[in-house]
N, CA, C and O of each residue as an XYZ file, in Angstrom:
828
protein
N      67.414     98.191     59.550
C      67.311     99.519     58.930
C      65.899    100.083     59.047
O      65.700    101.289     59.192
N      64.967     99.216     58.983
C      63.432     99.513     59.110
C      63.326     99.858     60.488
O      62.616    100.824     60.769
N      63.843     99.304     61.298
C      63.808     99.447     62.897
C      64.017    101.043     62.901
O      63.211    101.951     63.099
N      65.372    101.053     62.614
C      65.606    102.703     63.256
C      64.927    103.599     62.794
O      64.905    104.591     63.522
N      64.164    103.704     61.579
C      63.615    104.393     60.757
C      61.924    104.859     61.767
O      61.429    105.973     61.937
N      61.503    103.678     62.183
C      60.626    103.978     63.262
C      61.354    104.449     64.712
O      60.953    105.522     65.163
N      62.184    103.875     65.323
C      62.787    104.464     66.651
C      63.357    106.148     65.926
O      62.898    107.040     66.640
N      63.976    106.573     65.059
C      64.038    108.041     64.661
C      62.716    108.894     65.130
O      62.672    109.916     65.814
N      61.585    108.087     64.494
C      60.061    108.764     64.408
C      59.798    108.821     66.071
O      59.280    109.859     66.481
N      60.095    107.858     66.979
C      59.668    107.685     68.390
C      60.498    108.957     69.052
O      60.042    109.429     70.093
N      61.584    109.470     68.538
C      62.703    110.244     69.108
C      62.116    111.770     68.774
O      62.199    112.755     69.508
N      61.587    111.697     67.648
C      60.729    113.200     67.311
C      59.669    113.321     68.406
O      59.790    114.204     69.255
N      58.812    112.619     68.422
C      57.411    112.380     69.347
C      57.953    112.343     70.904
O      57.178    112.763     71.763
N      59.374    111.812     71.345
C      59.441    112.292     72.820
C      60.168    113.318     72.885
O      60.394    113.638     74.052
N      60.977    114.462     71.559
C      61.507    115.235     72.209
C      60.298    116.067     72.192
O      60.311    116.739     73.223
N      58.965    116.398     71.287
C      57.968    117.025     71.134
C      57.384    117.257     72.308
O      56.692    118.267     72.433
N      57.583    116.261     73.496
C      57.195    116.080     74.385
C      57.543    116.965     75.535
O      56.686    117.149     76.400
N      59.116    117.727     75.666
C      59.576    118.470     76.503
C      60.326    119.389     75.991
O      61.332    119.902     76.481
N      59.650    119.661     74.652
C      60.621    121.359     74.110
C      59.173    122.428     74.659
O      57.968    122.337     74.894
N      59.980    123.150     74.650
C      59.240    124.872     75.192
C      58.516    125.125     74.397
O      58.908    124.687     73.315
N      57.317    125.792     74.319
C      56.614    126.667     73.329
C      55.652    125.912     72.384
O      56.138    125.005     71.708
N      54.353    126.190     72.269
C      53.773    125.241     71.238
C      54.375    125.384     69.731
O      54.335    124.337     69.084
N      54.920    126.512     69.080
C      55.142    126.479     67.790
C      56.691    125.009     67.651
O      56.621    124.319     66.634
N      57.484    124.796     68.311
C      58.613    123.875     68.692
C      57.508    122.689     68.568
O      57.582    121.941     67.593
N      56.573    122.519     69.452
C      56.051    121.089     69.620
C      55.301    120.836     68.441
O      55.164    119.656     68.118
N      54.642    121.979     67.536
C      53.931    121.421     66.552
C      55.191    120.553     65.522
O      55.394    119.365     65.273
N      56.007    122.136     65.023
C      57.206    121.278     64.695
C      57.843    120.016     64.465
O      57.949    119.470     63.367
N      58.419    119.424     65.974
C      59.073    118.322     66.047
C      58.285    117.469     66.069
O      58.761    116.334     66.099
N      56.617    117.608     66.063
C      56.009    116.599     66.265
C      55.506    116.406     65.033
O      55.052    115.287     64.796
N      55.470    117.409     64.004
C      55.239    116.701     62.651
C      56.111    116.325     61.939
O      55.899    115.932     60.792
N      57.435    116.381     62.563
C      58.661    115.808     62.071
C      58.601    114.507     62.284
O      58.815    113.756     61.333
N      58.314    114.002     63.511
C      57.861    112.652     63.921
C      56.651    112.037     63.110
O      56.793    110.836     62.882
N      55.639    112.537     62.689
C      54.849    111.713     62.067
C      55.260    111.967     60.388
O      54.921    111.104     59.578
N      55.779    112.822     60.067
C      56.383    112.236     58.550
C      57.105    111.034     58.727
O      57.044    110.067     57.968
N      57.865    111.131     59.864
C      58.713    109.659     59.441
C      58.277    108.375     59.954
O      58.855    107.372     59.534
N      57.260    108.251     60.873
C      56.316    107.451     60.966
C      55.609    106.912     59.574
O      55.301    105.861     59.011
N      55.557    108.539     59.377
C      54.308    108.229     57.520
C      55.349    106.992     56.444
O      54.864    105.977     55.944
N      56.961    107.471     56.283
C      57.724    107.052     56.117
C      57.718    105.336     55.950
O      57.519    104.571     55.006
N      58.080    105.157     57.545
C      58.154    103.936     57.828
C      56.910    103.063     57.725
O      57.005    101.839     57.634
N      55.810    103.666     57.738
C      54.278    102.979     57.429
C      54.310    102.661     56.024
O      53.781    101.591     55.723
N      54.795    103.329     55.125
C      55.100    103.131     53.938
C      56.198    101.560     53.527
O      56.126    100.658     52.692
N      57.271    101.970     54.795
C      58.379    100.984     54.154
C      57.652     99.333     54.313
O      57.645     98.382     53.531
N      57.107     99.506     55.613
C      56.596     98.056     55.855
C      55.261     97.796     55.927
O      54.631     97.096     56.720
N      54.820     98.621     54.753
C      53.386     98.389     54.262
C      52.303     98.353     55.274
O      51.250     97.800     54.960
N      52.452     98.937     56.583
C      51.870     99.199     57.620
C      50.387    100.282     57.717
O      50.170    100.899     58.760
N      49.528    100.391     56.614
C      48.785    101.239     56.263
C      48.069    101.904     57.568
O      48.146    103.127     57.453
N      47.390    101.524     58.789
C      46.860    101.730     60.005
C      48.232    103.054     60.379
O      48.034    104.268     60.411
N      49.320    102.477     60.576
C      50.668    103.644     60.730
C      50.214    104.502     59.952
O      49.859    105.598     60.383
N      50.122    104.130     58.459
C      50.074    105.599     57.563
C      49.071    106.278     57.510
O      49.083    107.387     56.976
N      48.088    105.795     58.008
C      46.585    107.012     58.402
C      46.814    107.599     59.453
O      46.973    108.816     59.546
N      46.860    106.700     60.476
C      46.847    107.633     61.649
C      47.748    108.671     61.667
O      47.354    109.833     61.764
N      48.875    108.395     61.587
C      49.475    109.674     61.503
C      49.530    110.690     60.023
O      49.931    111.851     59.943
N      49.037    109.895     59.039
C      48.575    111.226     58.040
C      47.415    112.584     58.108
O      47.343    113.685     57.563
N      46.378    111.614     59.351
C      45.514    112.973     59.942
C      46.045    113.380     61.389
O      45.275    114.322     61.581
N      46.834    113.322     62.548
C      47.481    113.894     63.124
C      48.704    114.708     62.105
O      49.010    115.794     62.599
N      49.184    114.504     61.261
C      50.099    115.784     60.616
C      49.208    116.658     60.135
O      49.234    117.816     60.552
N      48.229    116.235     59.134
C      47.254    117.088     59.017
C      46.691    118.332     60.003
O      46.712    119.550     59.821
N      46.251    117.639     60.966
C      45.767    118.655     62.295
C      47.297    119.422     62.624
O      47.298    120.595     62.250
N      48.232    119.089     63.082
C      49.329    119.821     63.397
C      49.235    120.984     62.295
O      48.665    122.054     62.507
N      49.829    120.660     61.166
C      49.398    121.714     60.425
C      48.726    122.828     60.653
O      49.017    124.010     60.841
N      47.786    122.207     60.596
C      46.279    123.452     60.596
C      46.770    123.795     62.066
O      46.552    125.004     62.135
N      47.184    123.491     62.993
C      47.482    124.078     64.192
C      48.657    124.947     64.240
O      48.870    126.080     64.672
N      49.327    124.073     63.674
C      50.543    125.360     63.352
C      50.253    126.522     62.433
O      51.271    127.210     62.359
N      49.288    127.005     61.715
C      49.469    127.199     60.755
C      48.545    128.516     61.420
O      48.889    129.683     61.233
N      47.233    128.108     62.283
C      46.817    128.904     62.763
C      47.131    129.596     64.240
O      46.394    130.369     64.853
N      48.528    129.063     64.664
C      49.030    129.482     65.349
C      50.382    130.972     65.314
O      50.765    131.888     66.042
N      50.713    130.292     63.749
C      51.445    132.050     62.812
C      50.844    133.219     62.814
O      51.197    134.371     63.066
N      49.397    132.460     62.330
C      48.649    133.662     61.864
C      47.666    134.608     63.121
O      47.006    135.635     62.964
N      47.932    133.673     64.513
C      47.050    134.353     65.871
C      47.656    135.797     66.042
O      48.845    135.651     66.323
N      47.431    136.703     66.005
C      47.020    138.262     66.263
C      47.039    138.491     67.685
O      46.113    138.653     68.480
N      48.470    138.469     67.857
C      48.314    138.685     69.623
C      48.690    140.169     70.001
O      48.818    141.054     69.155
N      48.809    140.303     70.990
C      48.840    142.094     71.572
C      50.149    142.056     72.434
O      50.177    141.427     73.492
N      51.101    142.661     72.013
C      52.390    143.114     73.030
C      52.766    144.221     73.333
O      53.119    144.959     72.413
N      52.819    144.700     74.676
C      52.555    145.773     75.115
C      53.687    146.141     75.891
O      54.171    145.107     76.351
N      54.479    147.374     76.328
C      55.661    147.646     76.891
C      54.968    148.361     78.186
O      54.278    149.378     78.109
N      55.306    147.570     79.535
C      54.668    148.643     80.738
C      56.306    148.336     81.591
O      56.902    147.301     81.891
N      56.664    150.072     81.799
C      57.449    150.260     82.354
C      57.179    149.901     84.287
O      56.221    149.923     85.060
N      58.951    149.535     84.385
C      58.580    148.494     85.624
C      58.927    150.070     87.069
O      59.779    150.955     87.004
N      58.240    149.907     87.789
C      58.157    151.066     88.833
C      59.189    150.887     90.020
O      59.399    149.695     90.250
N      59.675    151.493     90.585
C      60.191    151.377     92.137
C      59.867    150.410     92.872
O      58.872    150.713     93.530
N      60.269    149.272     93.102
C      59.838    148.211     94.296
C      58.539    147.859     93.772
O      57.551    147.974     94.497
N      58.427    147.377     92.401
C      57.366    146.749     91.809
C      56.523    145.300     92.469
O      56.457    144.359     91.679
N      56.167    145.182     93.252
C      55.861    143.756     93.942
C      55.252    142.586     92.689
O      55.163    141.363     92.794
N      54.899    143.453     91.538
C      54.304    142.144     90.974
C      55.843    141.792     90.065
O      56.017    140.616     89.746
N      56.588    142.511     89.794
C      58.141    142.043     89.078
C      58.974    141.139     90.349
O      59.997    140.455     90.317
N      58.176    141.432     91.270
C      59.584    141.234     92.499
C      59.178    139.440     93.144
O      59.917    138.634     93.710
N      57.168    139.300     92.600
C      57.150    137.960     92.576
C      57.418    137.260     91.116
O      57.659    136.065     90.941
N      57.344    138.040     90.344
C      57.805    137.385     88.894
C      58.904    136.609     88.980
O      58.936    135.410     88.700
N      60.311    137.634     89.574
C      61.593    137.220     89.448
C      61.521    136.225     90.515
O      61.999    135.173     90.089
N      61.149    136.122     91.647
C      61.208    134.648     92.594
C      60.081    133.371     91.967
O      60.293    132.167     92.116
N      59.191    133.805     91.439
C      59.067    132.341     90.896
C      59.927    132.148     89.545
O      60.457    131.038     89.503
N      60.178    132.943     88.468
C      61.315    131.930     87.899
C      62.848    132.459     88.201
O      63.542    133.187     87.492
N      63.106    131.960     89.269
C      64.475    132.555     90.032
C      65.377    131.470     89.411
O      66.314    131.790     88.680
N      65.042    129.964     89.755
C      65.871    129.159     88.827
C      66.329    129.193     87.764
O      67.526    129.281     87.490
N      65.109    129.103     86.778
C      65.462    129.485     85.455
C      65.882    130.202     84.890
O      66.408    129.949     83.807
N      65.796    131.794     85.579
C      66.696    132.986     85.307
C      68.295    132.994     85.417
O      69.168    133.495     84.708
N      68.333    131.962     87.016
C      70.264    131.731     87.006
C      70.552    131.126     85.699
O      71.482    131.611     85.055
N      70.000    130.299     85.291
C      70.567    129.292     83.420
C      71.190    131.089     82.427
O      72.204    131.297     81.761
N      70.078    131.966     82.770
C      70.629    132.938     81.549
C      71.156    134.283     82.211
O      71.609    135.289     81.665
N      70.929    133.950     83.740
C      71.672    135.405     83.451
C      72.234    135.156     85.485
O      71.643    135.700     86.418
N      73.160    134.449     85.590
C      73.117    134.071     86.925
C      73.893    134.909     88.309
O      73.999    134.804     89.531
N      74.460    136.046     86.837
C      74.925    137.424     88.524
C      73.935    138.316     88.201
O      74.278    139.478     88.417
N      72.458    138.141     87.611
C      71.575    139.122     87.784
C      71.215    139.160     89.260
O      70.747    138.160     89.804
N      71.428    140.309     89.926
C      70.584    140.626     91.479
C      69.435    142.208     91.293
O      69.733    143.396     91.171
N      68.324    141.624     91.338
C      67.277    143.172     91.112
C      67.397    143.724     91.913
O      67.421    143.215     93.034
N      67.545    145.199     91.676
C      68.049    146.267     92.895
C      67.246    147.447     92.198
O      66.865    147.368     91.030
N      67.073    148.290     92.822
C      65.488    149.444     93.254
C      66.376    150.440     91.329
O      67.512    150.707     90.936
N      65.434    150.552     90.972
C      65.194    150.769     89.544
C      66.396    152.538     89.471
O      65.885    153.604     89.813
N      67.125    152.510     89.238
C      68.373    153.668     88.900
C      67.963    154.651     87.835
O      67.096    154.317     87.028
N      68.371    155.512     87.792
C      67.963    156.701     86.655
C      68.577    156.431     85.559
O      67.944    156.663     84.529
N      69.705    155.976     85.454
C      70.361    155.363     84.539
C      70.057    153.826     83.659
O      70.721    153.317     82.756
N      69.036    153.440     84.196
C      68.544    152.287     83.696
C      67.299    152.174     82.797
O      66.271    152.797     83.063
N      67.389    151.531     81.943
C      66.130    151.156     81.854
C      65.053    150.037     81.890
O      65.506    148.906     81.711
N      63.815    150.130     82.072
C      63.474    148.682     82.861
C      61.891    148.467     82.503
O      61.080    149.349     82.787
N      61.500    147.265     81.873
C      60.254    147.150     81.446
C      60.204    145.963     81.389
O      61.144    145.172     81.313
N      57.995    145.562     81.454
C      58.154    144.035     80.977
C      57.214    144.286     79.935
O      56.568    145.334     79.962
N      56.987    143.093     78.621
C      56.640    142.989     78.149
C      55.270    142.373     78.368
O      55.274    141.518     79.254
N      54.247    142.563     77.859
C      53.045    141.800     78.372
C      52.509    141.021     76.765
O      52.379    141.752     75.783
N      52.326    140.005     76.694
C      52.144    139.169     75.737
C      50.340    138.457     76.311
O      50.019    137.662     77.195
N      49.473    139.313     75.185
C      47.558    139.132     75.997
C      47.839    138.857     76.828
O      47.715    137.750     77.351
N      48.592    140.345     77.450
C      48.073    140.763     78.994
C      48.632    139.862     80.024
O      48.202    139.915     81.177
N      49.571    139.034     79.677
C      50.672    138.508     80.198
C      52.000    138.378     80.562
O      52.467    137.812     79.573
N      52.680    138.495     81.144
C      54.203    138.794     81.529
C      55.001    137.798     80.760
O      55.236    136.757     81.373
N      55.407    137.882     79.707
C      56.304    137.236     79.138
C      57.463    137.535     79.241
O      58.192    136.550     79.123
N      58.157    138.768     79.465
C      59.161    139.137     79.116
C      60.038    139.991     80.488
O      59.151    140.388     81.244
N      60.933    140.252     80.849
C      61.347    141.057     81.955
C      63.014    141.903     81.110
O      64.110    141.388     80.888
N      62.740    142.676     80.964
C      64.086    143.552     80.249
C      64.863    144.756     81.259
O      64.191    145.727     81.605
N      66.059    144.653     81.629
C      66.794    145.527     82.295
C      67.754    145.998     81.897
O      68.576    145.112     81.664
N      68.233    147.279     81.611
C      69.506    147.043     81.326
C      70.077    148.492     81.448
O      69.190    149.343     81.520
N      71.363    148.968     81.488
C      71.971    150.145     82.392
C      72.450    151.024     81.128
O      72.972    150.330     80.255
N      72.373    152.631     80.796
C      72.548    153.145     79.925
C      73.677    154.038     80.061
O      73.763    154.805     81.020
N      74.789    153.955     78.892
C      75.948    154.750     79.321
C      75.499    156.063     78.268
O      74.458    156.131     77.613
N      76.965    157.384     78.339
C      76.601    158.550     77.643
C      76.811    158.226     76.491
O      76.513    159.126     75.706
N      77.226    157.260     75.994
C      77.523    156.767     74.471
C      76.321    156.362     73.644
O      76.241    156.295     72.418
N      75.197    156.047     74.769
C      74.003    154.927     73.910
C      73.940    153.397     74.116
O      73.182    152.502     73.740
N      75.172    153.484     74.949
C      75.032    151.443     74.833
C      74.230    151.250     75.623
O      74.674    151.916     76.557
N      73.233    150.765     76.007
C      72.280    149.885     76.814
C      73.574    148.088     77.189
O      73.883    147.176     76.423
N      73.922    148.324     78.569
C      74.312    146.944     78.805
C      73.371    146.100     79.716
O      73.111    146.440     80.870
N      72.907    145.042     79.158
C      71.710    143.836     79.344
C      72.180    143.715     81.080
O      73.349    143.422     81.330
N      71.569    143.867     81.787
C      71.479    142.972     83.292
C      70.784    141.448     82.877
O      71.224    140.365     83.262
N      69.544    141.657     81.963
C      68.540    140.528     82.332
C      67.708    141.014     80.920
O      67.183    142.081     80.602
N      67.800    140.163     80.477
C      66.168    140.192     78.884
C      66.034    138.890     79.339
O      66.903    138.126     78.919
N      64.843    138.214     80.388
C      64.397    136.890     80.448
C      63.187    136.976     79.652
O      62.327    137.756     80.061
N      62.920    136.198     78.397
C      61.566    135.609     78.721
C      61.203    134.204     79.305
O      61.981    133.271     79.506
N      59.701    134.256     79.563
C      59.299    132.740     79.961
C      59.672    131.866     79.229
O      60.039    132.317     78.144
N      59.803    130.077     79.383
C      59.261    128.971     78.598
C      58.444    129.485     77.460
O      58.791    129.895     76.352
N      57.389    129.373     77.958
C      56.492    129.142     76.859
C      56.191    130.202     76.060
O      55.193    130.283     75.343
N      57.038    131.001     76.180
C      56.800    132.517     74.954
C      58.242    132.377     74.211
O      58.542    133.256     73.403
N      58.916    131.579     74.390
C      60.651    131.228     72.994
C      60.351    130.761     72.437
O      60.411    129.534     72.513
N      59.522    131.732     70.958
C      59.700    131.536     70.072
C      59.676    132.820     69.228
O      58.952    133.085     68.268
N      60.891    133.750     69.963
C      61.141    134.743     69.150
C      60.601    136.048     68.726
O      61.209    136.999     68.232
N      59.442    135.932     68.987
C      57.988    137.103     68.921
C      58.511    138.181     70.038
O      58.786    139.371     69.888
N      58.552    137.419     71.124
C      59.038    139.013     72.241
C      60.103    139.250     72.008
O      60.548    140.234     72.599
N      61.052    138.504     71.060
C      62.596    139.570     71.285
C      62.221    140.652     69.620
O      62.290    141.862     69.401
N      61.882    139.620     68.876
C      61.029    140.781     67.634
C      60.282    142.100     68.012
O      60.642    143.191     67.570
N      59.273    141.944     68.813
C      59.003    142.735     69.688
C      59.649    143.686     69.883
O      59.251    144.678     69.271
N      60.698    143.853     70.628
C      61.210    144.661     71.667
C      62.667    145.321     70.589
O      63.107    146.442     70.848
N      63.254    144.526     69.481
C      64.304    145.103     68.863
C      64.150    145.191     67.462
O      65.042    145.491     66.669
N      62.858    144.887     67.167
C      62.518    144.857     65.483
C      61.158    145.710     65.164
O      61.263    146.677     64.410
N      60.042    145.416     65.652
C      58.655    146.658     65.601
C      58.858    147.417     66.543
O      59.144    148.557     66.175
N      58.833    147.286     67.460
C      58.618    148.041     68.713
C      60.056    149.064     68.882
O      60.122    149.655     69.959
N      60.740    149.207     68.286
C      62.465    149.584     68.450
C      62.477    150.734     68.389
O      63.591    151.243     68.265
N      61.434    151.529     68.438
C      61.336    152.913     68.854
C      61.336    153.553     70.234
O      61.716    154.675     70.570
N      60.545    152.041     71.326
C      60.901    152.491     72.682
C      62.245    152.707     72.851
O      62.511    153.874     73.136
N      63.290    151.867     72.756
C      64.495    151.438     73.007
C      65.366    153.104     72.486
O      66.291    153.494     73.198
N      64.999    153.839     71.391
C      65.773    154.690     70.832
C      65.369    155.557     71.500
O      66.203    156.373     71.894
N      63.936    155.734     71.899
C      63.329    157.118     72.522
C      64.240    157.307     73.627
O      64.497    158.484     73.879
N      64.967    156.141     74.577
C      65.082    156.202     75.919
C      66.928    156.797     75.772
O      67.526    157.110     76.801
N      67.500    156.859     74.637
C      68.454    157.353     73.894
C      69.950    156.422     73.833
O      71.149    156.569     74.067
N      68.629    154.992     73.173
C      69.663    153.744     73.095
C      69.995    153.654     71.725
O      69.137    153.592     70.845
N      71.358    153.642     71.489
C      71.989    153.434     70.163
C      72.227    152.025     69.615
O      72.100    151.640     68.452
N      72.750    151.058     71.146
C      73.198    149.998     70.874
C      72.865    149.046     72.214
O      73.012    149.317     73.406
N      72.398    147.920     71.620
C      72.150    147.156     72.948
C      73.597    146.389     73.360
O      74.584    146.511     72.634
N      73.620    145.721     74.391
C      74.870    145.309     74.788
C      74.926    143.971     75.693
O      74.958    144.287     76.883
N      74.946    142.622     75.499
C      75.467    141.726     76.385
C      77.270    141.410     76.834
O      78.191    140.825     76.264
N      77.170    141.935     77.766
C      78.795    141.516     77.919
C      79.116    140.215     78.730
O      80.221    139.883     79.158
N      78.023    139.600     78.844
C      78.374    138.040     78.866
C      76.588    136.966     78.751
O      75.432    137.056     79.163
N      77.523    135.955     77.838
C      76.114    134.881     77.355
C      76.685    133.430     78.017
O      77.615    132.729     77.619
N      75.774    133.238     79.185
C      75.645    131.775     79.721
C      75.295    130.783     79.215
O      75.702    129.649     79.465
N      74.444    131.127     78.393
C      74.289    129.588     78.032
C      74.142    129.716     76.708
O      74.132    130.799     76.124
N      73.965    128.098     75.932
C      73.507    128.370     74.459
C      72.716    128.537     73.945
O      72.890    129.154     72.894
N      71.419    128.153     74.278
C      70.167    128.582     73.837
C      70.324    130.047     73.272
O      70.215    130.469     72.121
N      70.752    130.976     75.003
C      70.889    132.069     75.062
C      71.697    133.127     73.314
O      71.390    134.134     72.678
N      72.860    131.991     73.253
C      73.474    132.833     71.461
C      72.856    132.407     70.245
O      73.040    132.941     69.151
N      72.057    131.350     70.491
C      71.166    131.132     69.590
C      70.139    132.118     69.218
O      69.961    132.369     68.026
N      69.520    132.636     70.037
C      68.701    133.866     70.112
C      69.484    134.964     69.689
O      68.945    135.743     68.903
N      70.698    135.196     70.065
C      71.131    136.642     69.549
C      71.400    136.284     68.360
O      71.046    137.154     67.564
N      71.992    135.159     67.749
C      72.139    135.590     66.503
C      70.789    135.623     65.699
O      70.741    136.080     64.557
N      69.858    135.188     66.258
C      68.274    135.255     65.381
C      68.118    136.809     65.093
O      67.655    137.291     64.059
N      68.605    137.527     66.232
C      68.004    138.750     66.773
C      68.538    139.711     65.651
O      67.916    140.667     65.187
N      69.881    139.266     65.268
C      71.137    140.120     64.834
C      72.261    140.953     65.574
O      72.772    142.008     65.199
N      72.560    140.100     66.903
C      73.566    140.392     67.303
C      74.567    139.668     66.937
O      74.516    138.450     66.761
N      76.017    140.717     66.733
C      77.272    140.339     66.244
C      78.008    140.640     67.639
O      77.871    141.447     68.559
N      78.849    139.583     67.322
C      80.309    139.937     68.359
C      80.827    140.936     68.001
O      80.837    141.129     66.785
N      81.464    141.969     68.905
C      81.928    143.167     68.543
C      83.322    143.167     70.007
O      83.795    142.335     70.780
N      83.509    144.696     69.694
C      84.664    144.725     70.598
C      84.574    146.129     71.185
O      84.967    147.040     70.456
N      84.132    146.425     72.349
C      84.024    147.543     72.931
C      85.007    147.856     74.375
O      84.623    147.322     75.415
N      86.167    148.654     74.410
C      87.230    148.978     75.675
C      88.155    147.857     75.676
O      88.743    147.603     76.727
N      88.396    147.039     74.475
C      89.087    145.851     74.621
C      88.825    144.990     74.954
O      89.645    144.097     75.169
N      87.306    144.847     75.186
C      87.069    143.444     75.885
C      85.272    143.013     74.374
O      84.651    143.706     73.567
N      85.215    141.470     74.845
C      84.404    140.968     73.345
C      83.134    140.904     74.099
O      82.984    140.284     75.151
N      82.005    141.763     73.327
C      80.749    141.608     73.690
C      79.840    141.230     72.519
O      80.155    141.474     71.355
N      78.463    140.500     72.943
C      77.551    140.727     71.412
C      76.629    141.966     71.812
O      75.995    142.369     72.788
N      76.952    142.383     70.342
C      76.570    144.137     70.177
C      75.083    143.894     69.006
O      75.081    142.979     68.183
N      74.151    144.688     69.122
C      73.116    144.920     68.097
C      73.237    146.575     68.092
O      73.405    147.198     69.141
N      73.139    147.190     66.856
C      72.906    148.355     66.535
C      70.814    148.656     66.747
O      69.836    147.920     66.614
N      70.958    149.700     67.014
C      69.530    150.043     67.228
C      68.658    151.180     65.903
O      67.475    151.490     66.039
């Protein structure tokens, strides 16, 4: 019983190891040293219970000043045969098939709308999506990177910022199909509901 109680703690510390995003790794990794702290406790292992009582410590303060970092997100609309979107989308071409795998980028339509997000002046985000006379915006592609899932750019783009989205005379955003799970995990963070639009089931957010 003491055994697993440490192999649990080893299982926090290697998934810490290959989740996305530093706010995830501070996370699971101070999940891992509580139960380290835990098990240092059960078998009177005191060396266990320091060391990892000042690594949780530091996580902390890392996480903690990682909430509170003051970053800058910025909406720059994407142009005609954009070359720097057009190497964006081929280097993460893989990772884009996982969420959105009949996306094909094709020369920017009047009917569309199309932007990336820049996170300090960085491309985090790539948003496309086609506008009917009703208001629905239907999603081609909202990728962000790895290392920006943790929710800030979709806040961004449908919670502060949700004035671009209305200016462009979007009522309702629209996925009419979710590949993967990660992927509905996020919408429901976002506040998308399943809805029902022409008879067929999409997740819908009001704008």
């Amino acid at each position: 019983m003491l055994d697993l109680v440490g192999y649990i703690a080893s299982i926090f510390l290697a998934i810490s190891l290959v989740v996305n995003g530093a706010f995830k790794f501070r996370t699971i990794n101070m999940l891992g040293q509580i139960t380290f702290i835990i098990y240092g406790l059960l078998i009177n292992a005191f060396p266990i219970i320091i060391a990892n009582s000042v690594l949780l410590c530091i996580n902390v303060y890392q996480l903690v000043k990682l909430m509170k970092s003051n970053e800058q997100f910025q909406y720059i609309a994407i142009q005609q045969h954009d070359k720097i979107v057009e190497q964006f989308l081929k280097f993460y071409e893989k990772d884009i098939k996982l969420f959105f795998p009949k996306f094909q980028y094709q020369p920017i339509l009047q009917q569309h709308i199309s932007f990336v997000v820049l996170r300090d002046a960085s491309i985090a985000n790539i948003f496309i999506a086609t506008i009917d006379s009703r208001g629905n915006a239907t999603v081609q592609i909202n990728y962000t990177v790895p290392q920006y899932r943790d929710y800030k750019v979709g806040r961004f783009i449908f919670e502060q910022e949700k004035k671009y989205l209305t200016s462009n005379s979007i009522q309702q955003v629209v996925y009419t199909e979710v590949a993967n799970k990660n992927h509905i995990e996020f919408l429901k963070v976002m506040g998308f509901e399943v809805s029902t639009i022409d008879g067929k089931t999409h997740w819908c957010k009001k704008i």
